[in-house]
N, C-alpha and C positions, 0 to 999 in steps of 0.2 A: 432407481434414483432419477429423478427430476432434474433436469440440466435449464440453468437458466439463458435464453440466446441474447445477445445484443439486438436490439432492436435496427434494422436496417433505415438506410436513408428515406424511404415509400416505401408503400404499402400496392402490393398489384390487385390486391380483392380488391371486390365491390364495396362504393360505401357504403353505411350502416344505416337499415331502413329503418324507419318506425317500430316499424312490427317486429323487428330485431333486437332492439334496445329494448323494447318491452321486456320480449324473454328475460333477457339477461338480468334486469335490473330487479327481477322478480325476488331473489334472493338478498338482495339490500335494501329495496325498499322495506320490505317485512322487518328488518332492523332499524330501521330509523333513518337509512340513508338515500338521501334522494340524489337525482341526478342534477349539475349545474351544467344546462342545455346551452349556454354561453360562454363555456369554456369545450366542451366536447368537438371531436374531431371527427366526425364521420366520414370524411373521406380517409382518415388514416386509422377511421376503424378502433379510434380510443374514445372510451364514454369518462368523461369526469364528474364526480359527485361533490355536493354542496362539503365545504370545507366545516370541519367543529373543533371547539376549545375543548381540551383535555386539562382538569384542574390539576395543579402544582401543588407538588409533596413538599415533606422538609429537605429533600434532599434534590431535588430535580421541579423547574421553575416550571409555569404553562405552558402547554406547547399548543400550536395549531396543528389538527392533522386532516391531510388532503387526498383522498384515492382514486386512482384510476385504473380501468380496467381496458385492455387491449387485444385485442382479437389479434393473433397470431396467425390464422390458418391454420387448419388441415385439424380443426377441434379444438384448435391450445391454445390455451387465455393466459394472460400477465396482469396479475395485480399488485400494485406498486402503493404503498403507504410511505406518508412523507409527512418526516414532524419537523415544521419549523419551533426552534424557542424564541422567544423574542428579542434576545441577541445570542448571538455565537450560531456555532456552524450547526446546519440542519442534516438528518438522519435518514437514510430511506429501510423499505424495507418489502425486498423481491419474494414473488410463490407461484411456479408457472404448473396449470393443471388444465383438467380435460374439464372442470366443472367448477365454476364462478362462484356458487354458493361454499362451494366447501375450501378454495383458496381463502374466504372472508373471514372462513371457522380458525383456518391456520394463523391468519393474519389478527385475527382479535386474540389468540390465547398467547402471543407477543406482550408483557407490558410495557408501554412505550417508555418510560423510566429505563426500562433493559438498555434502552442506546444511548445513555445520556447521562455523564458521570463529571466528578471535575476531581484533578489530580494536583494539589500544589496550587488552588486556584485558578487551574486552566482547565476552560469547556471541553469536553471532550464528547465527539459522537462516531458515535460505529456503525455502519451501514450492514445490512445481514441481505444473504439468500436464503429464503426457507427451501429444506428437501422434503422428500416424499416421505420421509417418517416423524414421526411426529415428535417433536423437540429435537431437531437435527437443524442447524442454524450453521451456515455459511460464510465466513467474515470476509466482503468485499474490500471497504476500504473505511477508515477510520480519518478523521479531520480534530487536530487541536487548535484551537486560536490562543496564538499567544501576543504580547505586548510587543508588534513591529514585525511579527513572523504568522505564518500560516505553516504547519506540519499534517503532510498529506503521508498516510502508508495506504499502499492500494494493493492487494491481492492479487497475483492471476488467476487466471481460471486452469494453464497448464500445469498441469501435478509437477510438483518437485519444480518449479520455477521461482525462484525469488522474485520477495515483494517490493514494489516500486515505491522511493521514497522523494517525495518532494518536500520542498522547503522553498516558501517563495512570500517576501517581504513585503507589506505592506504598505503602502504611497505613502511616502513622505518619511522612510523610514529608510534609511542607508546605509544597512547594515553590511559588516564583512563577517564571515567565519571561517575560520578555519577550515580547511578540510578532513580532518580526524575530529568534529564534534560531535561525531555520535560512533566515528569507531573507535573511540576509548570506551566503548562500552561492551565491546568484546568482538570476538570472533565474527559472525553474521553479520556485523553491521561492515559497509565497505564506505571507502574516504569519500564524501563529497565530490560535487564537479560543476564549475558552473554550467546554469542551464537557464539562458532565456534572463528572465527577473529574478531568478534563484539558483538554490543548487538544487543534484540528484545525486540521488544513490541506490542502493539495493540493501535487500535484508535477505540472506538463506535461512528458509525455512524447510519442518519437515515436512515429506512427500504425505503423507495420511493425516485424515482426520481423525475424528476433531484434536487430535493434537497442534496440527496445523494451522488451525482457527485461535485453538486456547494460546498458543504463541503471539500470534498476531495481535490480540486483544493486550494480552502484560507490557508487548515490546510498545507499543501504540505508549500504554502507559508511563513505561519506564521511560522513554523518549521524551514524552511529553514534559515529564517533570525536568530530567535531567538538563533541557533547554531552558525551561520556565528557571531555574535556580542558575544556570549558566550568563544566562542573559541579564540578570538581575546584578552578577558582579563582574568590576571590571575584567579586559582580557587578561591581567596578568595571574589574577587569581585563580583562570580553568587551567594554566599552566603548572601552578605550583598545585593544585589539586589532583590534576590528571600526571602528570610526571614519567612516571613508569609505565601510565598505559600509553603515553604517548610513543615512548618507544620504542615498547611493542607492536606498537604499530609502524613506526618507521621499521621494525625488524620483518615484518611482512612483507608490506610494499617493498624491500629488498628482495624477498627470494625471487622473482623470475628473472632478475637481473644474477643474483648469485647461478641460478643453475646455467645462465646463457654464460657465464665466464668458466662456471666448472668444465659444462660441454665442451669447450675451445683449448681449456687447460688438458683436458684428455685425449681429443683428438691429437693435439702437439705432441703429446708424452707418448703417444702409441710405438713409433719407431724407437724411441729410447726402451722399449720395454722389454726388445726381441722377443716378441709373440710369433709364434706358430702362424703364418698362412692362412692355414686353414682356422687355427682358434677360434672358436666360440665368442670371447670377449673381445679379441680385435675385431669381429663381424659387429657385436654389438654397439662399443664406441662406437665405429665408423658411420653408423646408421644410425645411431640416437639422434642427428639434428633433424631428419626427416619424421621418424618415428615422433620424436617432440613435438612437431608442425602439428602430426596430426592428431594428437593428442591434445595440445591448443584450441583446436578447431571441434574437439569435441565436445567440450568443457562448455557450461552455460554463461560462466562469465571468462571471456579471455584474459590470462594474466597482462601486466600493462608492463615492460620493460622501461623502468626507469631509475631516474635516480633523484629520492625523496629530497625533499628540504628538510633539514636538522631541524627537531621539534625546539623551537626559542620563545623565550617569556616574552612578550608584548607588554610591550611601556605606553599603550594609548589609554586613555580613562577611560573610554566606551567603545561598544561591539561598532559602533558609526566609523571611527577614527581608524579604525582594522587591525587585525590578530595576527598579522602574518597569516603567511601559504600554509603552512601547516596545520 
């Protein structure tokens, strides 16, 4: 399997000779692609090629698409394709290999249409890593543009990590949301939080692929829309729609406050139980708050001890005027 790396701050190799970029370019120019010698970076060792227009279907508009190729060191290349549309968020699409000609073969048997969908009238694009077999595709992170919002899902690359969710407002747009507007959508999704110009969140996904991926790409979806329909009516209306998911969601955000009261309720009740000394379950009360610590501490998200805001209907006319904390 082929591991995609982050590209680092510099580059320590030598920069990239003439006679170097030749090689390299040998495999795309044969395809029709040249190099644009006024965007190239030779001292960081990235060649960029002349950008071209890809014609628009009925379902997906024109896109421009851009490549560059990246010496890694130590034999490994990074070839990166980038489609702008000419509005809404643009798409990339990663394939790191020992051999430049055949990263370009992975990269064209992509149709660029593949990243570029719209759900409820909102753009949607999905960024991929290609792997070492052939139609194995990696889902990095996904971008919707919606009317006042930006909806970013970004993938780790740590197995069994949840995905990072932003949501961050576009100038001139003053939006409030709630913090349950995408955990009424179930389990995985977690409450909001403000962060910066926006909010954050997380999404648990599963440990393997492509199950992993094929999640990513629906939730991406279902997100998408469910905000595009949210945003479109007033706050009182995601209240009386959402109802019952709201609550189960304030019933979540309860339990690690419920088990921090049970804990305390048990430990008090010990002496009234006349246990045994030596007993087994007076050992185990007595040690459950430690035991919990580290159990906390093991956990990839730490529960948050708190105490929720009661899910309440919003009387403001728009998401501007604000939905209440919950």
């Amino acid at each position: 399997m082929v591991e995609i790396r982050a590209g680092a701050g510099g580059n320590s190799l030598n920069p990239l000779t003439h006679h170097e970029i030749l090689e390299l370019i040998g495999p795309f120019t044969r395809r029709g692609r040249h190099v644009d010698l006024a965007v190239t970076d030779r001292l960081q060792r990235r060649i960029a090629f002349q950008s071209r227009d890809i014609p628009g279907t009925s379902g997906c508009p024109g896109l421009r698409e851009t490549l560059s190729l990246e010496d890694l060191g130590s034999g490994s290349y990074r070839l990166t394709r980038l489609l702008s549309p000419p509005a809404g968020p643009a798409a990339s699409l990663e394939v790191v290999g020992p051999r430049p000609g055949d990263l370009l073969e992975r990269i064209e048997e992509v149709p660029a249409q593949r990243q570029f969908r719209a759900a409820h009238g909102v753009a949607i694009a999905v960024s991929f890593r290609l792997m070492a077999q052939a139609g194995s595709m990696i889902f990095a992170h996904g971008v919707a543009q919606l009317a006042g919002l930006n909806f970013r899902l970004e993938a780790s690359r740590v197995r069994a990590a949840p995905a990072a969710v932003a949501l961050t407002g576009t100038p001139g747009h003053g939006l409030r949301l709630p913090q349950d507007a995408l955990a009424v959508l179930g389990g995985p999704w977690s409450r909001l939080r403000e962060s910066g110009d926006g909010w954050a969140g997380e999404l648990r996904l599963p440990a393997r692929e492509p199950r992993r991926s094929g999640q990513c790409e629906a939730a991406l979806e279902t997100a998408a829309s469910h905000l595009a329909r949210m945003l479109k009516e007033p706050p009182g209306r995601f209240h009386e729609r959402w109802t019952a998911a709201r609550w189960r969601v304030f019933g979540r955000r309860l339990v690690p406050l419920a088990a921090c009261i049970g804990l305390i309720l048990c430990a008090a009740a010990v002496p009234r139980l006349h246990l045994a000394a030596g007993s087994g379950l007076r050992m185990l009360i007595l040690n459950s708050p430690p035991l919990l610590m580290i159990l906390f501490f093991c956990l990839r998200e730490i529960p948050i001890v708190e105490i929720p805001p009661l899910p309440r209907r919003s009387d403001a006319q728009s998401w501007r005027e604000g939905a209440g904390p919950c």
